[in-house]
N, C-alpha and C positions, 0 to 999 in steps of 0.2 A: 204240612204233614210232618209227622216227626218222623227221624232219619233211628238207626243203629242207636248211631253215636248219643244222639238226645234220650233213647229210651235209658241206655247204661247209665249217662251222667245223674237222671230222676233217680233210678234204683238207688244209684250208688250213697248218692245225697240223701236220700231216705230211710236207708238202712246207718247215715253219718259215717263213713269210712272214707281215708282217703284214696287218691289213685295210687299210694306208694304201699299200702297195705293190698287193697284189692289186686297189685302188680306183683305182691310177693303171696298172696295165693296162686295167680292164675304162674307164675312162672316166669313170669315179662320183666322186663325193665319199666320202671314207672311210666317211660315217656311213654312206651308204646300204649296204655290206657288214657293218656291224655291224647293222643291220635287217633282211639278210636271215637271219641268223643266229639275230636273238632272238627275231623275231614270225614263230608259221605261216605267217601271211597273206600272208608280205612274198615279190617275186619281183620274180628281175630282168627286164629287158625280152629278149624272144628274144633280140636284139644280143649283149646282156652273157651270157643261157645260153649262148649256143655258143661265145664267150671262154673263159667259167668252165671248159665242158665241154674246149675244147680245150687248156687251161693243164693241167688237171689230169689229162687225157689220159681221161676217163671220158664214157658217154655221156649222150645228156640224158636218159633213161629210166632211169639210175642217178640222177641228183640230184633229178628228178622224183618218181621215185615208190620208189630203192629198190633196185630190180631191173636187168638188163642185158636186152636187147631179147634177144625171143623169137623164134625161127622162126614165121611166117604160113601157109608154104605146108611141106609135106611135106619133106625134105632142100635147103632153100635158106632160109640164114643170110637176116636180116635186111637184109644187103646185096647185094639181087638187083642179079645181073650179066648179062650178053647171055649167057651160059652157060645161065642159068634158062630164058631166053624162050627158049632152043633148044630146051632140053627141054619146055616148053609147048607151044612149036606143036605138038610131037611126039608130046602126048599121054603124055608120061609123068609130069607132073606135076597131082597131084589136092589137092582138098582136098574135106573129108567123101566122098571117095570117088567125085569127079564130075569131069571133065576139067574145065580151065580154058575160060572161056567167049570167046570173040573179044573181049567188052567188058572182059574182065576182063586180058586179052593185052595189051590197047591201052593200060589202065592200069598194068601193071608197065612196057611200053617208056618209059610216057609220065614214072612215077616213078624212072625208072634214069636220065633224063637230067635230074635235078634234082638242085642243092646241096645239102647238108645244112640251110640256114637257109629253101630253097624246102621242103624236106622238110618240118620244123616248120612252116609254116605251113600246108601243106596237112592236116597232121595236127591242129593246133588246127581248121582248119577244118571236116575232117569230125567233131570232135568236137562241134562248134557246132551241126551241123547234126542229128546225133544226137540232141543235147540238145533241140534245137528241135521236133523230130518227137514226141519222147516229149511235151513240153509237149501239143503239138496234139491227141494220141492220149488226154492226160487232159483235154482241155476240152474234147473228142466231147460227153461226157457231162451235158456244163453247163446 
């Protein structure tokens, strides 16, 4: 499976640029684009993802993990628009089969008026928070 590092290094090689031009867009010292390239572990800082992402015109959900962002809700792209929340209020927009909840309303209006860079970190964030619940949920047992 290809890592971060192998998606950048394809882009990068594809587009022909080196790591020392693409290091003086994103801000970095050279080395650190040939780090993110060689070591799994290695990432840039959100700043420099949404750079990379928008140099290379791909999203960060392709250099992240791979894949192009998936539809959430029922026929509304990833890029909910005041079109969606129209249909929400309306009730024609479900997921598992259940209208959208008022709380749930308030959070697409509230995510359609954020940047891409406010995006990401709301999403690092409820993954933290995720992550953090499942912890709690195994040291119940302790």
């Amino acid at each position: 499976m290809d890592g971060f590092g192998e998606r950048l290094r394809k882009l990068r090689r594809e587009a022909d640029i080196t790591q020392s031009a693409l290091a003086e867009y994103l801000g970095v010292v050279p080395s650190a684009v040939g780090k993110y390239e060689r070591y799994s572990e290695s990432y840039p800082s959100i700043e420099a993802l949404l750079k990379i992402s928008e140099f290379f015109n791909v999203s960060t959900d392709y250099l992240l993990k791979g894949t192009e962002p998936q539809p959430s809700v029922d026929g509304i792209s990833s890029g909910v628009n005041n079109g969606a929340i129209v249909q929400a209020n309306s009730g024609n927009v479900v997921i598992n089969n259940k209208p959208l909840s008022p709380e749930v309303l308030e959070l697409v209006k509230i995510y359609t008026n954020l940047n891409g860079r406010e995006r990401l970190k709301l999403l690092n964030f409820a993954v933290e928070m995720e992550e953090g619940g499942k912890r709690d949920e195994t040291d119940v047992g302790d």
